[in-house]
C-alpha positions in Angstrom: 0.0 0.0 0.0 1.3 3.5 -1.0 1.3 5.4 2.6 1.0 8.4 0.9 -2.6 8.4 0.1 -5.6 8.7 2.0 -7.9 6.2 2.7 -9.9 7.2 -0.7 -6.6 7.2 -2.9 -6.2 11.1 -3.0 -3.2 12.7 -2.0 -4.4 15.3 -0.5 -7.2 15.6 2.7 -7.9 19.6 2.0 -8.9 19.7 -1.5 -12.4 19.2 -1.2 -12.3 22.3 1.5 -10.1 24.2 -0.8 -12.5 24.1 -3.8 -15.3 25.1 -1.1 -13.8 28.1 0.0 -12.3 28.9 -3.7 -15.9 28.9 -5.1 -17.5 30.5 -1.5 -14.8 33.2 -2.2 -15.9 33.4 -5.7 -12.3 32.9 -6.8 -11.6 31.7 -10.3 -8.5 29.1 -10.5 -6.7 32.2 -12.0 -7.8 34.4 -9.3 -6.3 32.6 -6.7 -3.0 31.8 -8.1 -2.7 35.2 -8.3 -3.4 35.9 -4.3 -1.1 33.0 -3.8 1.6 34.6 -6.0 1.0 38.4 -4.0 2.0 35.8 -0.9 5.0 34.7 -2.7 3.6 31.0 -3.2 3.9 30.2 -6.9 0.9 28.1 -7.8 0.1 27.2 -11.0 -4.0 27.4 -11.3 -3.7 23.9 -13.1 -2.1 22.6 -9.8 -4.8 24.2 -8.0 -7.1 22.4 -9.8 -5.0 18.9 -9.1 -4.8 20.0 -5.7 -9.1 20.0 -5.6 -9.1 16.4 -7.2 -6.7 14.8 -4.8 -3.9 14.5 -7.2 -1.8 16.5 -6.0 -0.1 17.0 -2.6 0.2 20.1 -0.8 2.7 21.2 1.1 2.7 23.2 4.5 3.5 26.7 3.2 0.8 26.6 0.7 -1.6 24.8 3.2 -1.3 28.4 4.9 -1.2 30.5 2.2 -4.6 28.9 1.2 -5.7 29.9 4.3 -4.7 33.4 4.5 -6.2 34.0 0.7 -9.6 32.9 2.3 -9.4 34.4 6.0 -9.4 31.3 7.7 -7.0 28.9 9.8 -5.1 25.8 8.7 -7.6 24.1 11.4 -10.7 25.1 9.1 -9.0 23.2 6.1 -7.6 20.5 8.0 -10.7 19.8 11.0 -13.1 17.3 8.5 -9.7 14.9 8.3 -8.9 15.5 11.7 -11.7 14.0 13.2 -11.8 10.8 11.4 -8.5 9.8 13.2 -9.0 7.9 16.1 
């Protein structure tokens, strides 16, 4: 077994909360590679996309840049995944 998936094969466990608050945000892949870049986190918006469909990883700079483009803590990206550990 390849350890570094997730339990549904993806290789991330915040893209699903990063396409929520993209779209919440109204934020166009574009659009937020763009605030990424202001933060000095180059982002291509095609790896943004990967990023949403768990085929891409993320590392823990952009984890909080993400955060800081949409006003929230690491915590409100990470809390769904948390909580499934036992």
């Amino acid at each position: 077994m390849n350890n570094s998936r997730s339990k549904e094969g993806k290789l991330n466990v915040v893209g699903t909360k990063i396409k929520y608050y993209r779209e919440l945000n109204n934020l166009s892949y574009q659009k937020l590679s763009d605030k990424l870049m202001l933060l000095g986190i180059d982002i291509h918006k095609q790896a943004i996309y990967n990023i949403e469909k768990g085929i891409r990883t993320v590392v823990d700079y952009e984890l909080c840049g993400f955060a800081k483009c949409f006003n929230i803590s690491v915590n409100d990206l990470t809390d769904d995944y948390f909580k499934t550990l036992k």
